[in-house]
C-alpha positions as CSV (number, residue, x, y, z in Angstrom):
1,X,0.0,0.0,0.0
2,X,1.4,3.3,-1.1
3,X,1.2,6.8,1.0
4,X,-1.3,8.3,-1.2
5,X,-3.5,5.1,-0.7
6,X,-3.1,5.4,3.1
7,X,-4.1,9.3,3.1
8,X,-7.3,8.3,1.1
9,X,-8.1,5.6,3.6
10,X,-7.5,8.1,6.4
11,X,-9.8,11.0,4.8
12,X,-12.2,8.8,3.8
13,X,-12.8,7.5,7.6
14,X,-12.6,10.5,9.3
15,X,-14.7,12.5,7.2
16,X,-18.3,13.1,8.6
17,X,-20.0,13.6,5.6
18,X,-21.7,16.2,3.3
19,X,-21.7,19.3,5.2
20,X,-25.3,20.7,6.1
21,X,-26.1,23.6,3.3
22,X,-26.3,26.9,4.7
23,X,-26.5,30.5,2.6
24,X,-27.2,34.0,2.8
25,X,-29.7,35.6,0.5
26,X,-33.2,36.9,-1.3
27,X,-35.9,35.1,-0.6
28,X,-39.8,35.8,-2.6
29,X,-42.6,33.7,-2.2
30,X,-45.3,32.2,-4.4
31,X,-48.3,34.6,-5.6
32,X,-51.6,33.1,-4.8
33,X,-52.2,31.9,-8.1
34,X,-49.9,29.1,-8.0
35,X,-52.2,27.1,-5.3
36,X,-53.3,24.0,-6.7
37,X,-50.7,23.4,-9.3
38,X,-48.3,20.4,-9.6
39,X,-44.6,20.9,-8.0
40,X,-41.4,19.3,-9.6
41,X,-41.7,16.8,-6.3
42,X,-45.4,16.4,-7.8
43,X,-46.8,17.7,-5.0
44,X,-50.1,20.4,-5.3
45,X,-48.8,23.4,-3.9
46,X,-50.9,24.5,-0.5
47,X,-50.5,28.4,-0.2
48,X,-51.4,26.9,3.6
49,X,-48.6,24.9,4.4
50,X,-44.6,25.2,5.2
51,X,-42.4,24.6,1.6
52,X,-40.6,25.9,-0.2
53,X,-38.7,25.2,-3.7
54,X,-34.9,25.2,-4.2
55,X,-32.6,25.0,-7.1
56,X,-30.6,22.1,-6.0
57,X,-31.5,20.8,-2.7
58,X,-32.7,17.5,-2.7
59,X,-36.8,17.1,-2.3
60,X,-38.2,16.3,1.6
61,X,-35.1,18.7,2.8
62,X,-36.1,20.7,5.8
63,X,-34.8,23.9,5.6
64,X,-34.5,26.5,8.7
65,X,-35.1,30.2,7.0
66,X,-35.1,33.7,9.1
67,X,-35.8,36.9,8.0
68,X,-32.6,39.0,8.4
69,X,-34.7,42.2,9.3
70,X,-36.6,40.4,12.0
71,X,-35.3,38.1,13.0
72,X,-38.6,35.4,12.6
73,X,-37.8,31.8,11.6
74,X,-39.9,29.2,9.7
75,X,-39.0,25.8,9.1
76,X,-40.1,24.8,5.5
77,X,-39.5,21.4,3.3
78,X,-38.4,21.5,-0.3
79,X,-40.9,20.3,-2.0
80,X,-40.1,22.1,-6.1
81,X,-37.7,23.5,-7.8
82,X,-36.9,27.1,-8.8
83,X,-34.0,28.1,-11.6
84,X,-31.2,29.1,-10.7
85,X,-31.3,32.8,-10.3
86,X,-28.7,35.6,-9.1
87,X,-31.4,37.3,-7.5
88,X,-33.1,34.9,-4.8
89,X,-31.4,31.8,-2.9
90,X,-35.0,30.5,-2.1
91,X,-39.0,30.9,-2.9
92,X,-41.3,29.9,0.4
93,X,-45.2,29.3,0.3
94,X,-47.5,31.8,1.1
95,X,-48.1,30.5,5.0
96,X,-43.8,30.7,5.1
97,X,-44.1,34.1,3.9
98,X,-46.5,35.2,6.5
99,X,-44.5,33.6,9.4
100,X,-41.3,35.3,8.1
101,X,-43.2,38.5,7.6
102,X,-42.1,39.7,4.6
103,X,-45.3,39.4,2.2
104,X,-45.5,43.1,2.2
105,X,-42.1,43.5,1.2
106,X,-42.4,41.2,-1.5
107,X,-38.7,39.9,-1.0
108,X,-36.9,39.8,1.9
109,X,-33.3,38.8,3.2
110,X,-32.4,35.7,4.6
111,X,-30.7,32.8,5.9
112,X,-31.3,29.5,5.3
113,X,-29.8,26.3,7.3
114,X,-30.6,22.7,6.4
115,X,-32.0,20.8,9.3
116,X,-30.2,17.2,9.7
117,X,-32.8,14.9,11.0
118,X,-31.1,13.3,13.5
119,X,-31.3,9.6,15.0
120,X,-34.0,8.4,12.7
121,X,-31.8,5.7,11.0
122,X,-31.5,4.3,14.0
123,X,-34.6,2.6,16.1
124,X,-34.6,2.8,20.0
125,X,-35.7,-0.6,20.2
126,X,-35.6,-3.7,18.7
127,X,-38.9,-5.0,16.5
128,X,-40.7,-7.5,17.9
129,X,-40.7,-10.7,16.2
130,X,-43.9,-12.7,15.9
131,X,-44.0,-16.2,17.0
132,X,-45.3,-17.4,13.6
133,X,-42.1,-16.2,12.2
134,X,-39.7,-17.4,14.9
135,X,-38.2,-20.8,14.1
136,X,-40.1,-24.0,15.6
137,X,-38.0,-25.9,18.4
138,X,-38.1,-29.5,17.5
């Protein structure tokens, strides 16, 4: 085994893994018009409830945004997707736009941290196993 092969060995172990996606940015939300139609996930869009679409994020990504000027937070899921613009990072429902407070201002800017979900590929205890599926004793 050569040195180089060693380094990748060691970088590959003690790397955690993708970092969590954070930015700094603009931020609109959907007009009211949009309720009803189809998302890229395939989702209807709910004016009502907490998403959000994202250029590259992966759908089902839960996605902590705050308004900048005020400070309020919303935690939305990426549920469509949105081109790639220069001009906003992120476009939240209607109901995400309320929370965050910045439907009057149209746009507003933000930050936007993706939540891990944490310990939910592991179980806190072990299934139960039915007796029809355990092995008979003979």
């Amino acid at each position: 085994m050569n040195i180089n092969s060693i380094i990748l060995v060691i970088a590959f172990f003690l790397n955690p893994g993708p970092a969590a996606y954070f930015a700094d940015g603009k931020a609109s939300f959907y007009s009211d018009r949009m309720h009803g139609h189809r998302t890229a996930s395939g989702e209807r869009y709910d004016k009502a409830l907490l998403t959000a679409a994202h250029a590259s994020l992966p759908f089902n990504t839960l996605l902590e945004v705050t308004n900048l000027k005020n400070g309020k937070t919303v935690v939305v899921k990426v549920n469509d997707r949105m081109a790639r613009s220069r001009h906003t990072i992120i476009d939240v429902s209607k109901a995400a736009a309320l929370q965050l407070d910045m439907v009057r201002d149209g746009v507003g800017r933000v930050q936007v941290r993706e939540l891990k979900e944490g310990g939910e590929s592991q179980q806190d205890e072990p299934l139960a196993v039915s007796e029809a599926e355990a092995p008979a004793n003979q």
